[in-house]
N, C-alpha and C positions, 0 to 999 in steps of 0.2 A: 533482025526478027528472031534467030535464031536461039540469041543471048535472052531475048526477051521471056521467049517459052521456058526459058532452062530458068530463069528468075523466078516464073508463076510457078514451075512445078516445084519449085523449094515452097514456095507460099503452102499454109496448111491454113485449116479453117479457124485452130487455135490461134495463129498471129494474126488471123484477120481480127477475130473476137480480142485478144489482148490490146491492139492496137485502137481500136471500136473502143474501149474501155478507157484506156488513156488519153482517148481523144476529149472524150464527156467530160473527163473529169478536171480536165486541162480549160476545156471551154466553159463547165459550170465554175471556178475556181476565178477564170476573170471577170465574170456577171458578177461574182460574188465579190471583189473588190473594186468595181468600176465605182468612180465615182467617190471613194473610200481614201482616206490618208495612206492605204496601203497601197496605194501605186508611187506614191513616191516613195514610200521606204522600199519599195522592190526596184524602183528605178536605180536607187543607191545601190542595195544589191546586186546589181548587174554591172554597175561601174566599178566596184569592187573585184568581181569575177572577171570583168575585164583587164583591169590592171594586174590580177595574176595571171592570168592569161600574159601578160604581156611583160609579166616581170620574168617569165618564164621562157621566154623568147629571147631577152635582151639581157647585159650583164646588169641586172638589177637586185642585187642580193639584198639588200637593207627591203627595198621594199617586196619580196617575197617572203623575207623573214614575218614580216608586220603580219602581214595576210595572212599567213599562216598561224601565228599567234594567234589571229582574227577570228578565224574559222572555227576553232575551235567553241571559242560561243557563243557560234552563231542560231546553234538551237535553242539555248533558252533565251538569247534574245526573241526570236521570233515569236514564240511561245511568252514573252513580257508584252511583246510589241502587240503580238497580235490575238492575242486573246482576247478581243470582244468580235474581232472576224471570226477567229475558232469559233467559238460560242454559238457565230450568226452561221455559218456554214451548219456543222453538224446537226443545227436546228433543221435548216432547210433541207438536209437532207433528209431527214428524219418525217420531211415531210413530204419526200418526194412518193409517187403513185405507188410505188411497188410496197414499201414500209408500211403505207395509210391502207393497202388492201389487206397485209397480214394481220393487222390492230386493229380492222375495223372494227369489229362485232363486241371488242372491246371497250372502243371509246362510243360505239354507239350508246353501250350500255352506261356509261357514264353521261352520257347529253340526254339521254332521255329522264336521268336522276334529277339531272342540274333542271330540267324544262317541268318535273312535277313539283320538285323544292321551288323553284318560281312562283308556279301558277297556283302554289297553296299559298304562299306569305302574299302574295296578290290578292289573292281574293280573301283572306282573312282580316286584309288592310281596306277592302273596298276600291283597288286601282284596278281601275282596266287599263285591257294588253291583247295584244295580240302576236303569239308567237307563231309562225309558220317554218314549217320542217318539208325540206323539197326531196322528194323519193329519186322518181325517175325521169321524168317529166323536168327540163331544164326550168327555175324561175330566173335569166337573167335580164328579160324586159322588168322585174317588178324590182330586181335588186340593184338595178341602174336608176328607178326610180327615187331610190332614197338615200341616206349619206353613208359610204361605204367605214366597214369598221372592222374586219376581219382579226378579230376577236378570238379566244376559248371561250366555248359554253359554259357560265358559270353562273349560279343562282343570284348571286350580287351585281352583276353587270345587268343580266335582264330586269332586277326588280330593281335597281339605278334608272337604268333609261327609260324606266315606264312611271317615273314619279312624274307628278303631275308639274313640277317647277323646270325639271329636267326638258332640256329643248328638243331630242329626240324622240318626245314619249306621245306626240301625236304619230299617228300609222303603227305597222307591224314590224316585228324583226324575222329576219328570216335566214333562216340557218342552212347553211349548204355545205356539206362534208364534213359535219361533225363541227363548223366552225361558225359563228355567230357574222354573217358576210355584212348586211349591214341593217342599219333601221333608219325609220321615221318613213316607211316602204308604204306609198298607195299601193291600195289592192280594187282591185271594182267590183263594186256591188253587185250582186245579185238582180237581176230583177222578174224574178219569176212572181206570181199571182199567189203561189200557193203558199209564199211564206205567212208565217203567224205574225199576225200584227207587233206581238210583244218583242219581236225582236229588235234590238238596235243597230246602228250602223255596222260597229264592229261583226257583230253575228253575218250582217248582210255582205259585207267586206269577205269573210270567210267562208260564206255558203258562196261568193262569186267567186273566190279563187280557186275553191276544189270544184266547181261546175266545168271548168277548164282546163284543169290539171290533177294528178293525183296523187298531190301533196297533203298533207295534214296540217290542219291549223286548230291550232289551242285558245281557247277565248274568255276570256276573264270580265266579268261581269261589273259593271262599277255599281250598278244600283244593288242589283241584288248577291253581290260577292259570291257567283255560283264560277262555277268551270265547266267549259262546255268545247266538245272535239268536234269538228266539220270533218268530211273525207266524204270525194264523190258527191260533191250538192248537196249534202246529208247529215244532218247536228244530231248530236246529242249531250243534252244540259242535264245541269246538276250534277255533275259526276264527285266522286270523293276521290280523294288522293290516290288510294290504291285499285280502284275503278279506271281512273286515266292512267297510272301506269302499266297495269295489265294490257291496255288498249293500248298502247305507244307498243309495249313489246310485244304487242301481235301483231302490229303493223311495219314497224322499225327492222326487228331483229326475223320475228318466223316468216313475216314476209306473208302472214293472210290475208287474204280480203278485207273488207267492213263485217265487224261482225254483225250476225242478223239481227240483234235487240237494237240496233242505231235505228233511230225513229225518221223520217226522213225532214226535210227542214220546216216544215209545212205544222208541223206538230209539236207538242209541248211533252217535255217528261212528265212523267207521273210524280 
């Protein structure tokens, strides 16, 4: 017991945290080639390490000499071998929580560009769409509901999946952390009294999914090529390009409310 206390009091908070550090990094590193041709060339690896290990123990000069030779490029092979793991790792780390909190406000600003470059080549083409962008408010029931696609937001992906030939471009896409998670997404309708007759499905699809949540949804007009923002039960059509992104980055990035000229869904713009 007494060895034991003299072992804790060498322990500092530093070796618990370095050890905390190398443990993550050791267990993200085998997720990251499970499954991967890189368990058997790490397999090899290790048999290799073993044999010096073992040529080092025994009179085995000829084959300590090899290994040693061996070792020497062992780095740029790895670095041949495994450069599409490199590539896939430092992606994913790059996309681990702590990275995507320092970048947010970055790439937000970048997905809300890519969602108005959409929603304008959409409705100047006459396709309807419906994008939905999830705040706080989890959508994982409506993104379970459609074909996953975890995607970058990008103006050519969404106005792809909303052509009318395109097999995803019935339902919504819906974006969750800056990343396009999936589409061809039911949303449920509205059904209140108060809506305007003129509206369509899609409109009613979006006034029922911020009736529930307090996500934002973008809705592209196929008859009459307008754009029009739901948030809170609450449309507002006919927007211009720079009208909907003013409204994205006041919702998105400052993080205000609905602004007060949104008309509520029951009413038509002027």
């Amino acid at each position: 017991m007494n060895q034991l206390d003299a072992l804790l009091s060498r322990v500092s908070v530093w070796d618990v945290i370095d050890i905390l550090i190398v443990s993550i990094l050791i267990y993200e590193a085998l997720k990251l080639i499970r499954g991967t041709r890189a368990v058997q060339v790490l397999t090899g690896v290790l048999i290799v390490l073993l044999l010096f290990y073992v040529s080092q123990r025994l009179p085995l000069p000829t084959v300590r000499w090899l290994i040693q030779g061996l070792l020497a490029y062992v780095v740029f092979a790895a670095i041949v071998l495994f450069q599409s793991d490199i590539r896939r790792a430092l992606s994913h780390l790059g996309r681990a929580p702590f990275f995507r909190y320092l970048s947010r406000t970055e790439r937000q600003a970048e997905t809300i560009e890519e969602v108005v470059t959409a929603a304008e080549m959409l409705a100047k083409h006459h396709t309807g769409g419906i994008i939905v962008i999830e705040r706080e408010i989890g959508l994982r029931n409506h993104v379970e509901s459609g074909i996953p696609v975890d995607a970058e937001v990008s103006y050519d992906l969404l106005t792809t999946i909303f052509q009318p030939t395109a097999a995803l471009h019935d339902g919504a896409v819906i974006i969750q952390e800056d990343r396009v998670a999936a589409a061809s997404c039911f949303l449920p309708l509205s059904v209140s009294p108060k809506l305007d007759r003129s509206l369509g499905s899609r409109h009613r699809a979006a006034v029922g999914l911020t009736e529930e949540s307090d996500a934002v949804a973008v809705v592209i007009s196929e008859e009459r090529g307008e754009v029009s923002l739901s948030l809170a039960g609450r449309i507002e059509r006919g927007l211009a390009t720079d009208e909907l992104r003013d409204r994205l980055q006041s919702l998105m990035l400052q993080k205000r409310p609905v602004a007060a000229d949104v008309k509520p869904a029951g009413e038509a713009s002027a």
